[in-house]
N, C-alpha and C positions, 0 to 999 in steps of 0.2 A: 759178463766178461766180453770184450771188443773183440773181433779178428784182427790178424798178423795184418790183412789189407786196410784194415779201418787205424791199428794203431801207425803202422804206414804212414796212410793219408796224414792222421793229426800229427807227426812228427815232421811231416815234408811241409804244412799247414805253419807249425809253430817257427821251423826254419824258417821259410819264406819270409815272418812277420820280422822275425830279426836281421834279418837281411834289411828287410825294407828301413826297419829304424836306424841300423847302422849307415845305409845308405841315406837316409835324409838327415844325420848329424854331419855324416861328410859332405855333404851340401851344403849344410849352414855352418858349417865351422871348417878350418884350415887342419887336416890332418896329414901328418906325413906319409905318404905314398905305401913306403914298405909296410907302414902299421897295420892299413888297410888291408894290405897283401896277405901279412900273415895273420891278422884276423878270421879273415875269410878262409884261410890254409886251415884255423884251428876250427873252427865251427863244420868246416868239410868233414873233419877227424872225426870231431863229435858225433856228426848227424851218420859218419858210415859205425861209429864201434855202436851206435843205438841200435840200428838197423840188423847190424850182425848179430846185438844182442837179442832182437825179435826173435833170428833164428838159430840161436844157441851156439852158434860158434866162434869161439871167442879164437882171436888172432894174437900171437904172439907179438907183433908190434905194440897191442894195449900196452904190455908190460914193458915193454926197450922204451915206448915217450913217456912212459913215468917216470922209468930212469933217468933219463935227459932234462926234465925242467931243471929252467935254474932256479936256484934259491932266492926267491925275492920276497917281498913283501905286497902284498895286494893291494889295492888304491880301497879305500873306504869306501867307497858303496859298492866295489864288489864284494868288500868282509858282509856290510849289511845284507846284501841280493842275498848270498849263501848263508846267512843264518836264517833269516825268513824262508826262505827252502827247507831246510833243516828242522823250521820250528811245525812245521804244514805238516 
């Protein structure tokens, strides 16, 4: 089993690489500003409720932004990304 410092590192490790490929898509392609914004807003989420959940304390915001997504449907290779997750 890893330590809280080493699963840390590979989660700050994994963020960074997604950062970087969203940053060189928006490079090479025209994305609209706010997307980018709240992109980044959502991945921040992500990367603090992991983090908290290293250290076992779960924050009642998890539960209020679940309530809040809108109901939409997912772009097709996000369904694929999360079923290959799923299937792992």
């Amino acid at each position: 089993m890893i330590s809280k410092a080493e699963a840390r590192a590979l989660i700050d490790d994994l963020f960074e690489e997604e950062a970087l490929v969203i940053g060189g898509l928006v490079a090479i392609q025209e994305v609209d500003d706010d997307l980018v914004w709240r992109l980044v807003k959502s991945l921040e989420a992500i990367r603090g409720r992991a983090l908290r959940r290293l250290d076992d304390e779960p924050s009642l915001d998890d539960a209020e932004q679940q309530h809040q997504r809108p109901s939409v449907k997912p772009h097709p290779a996000i369904s694929d990304f999360l079923r290959s997750l799923r299937r792992d």
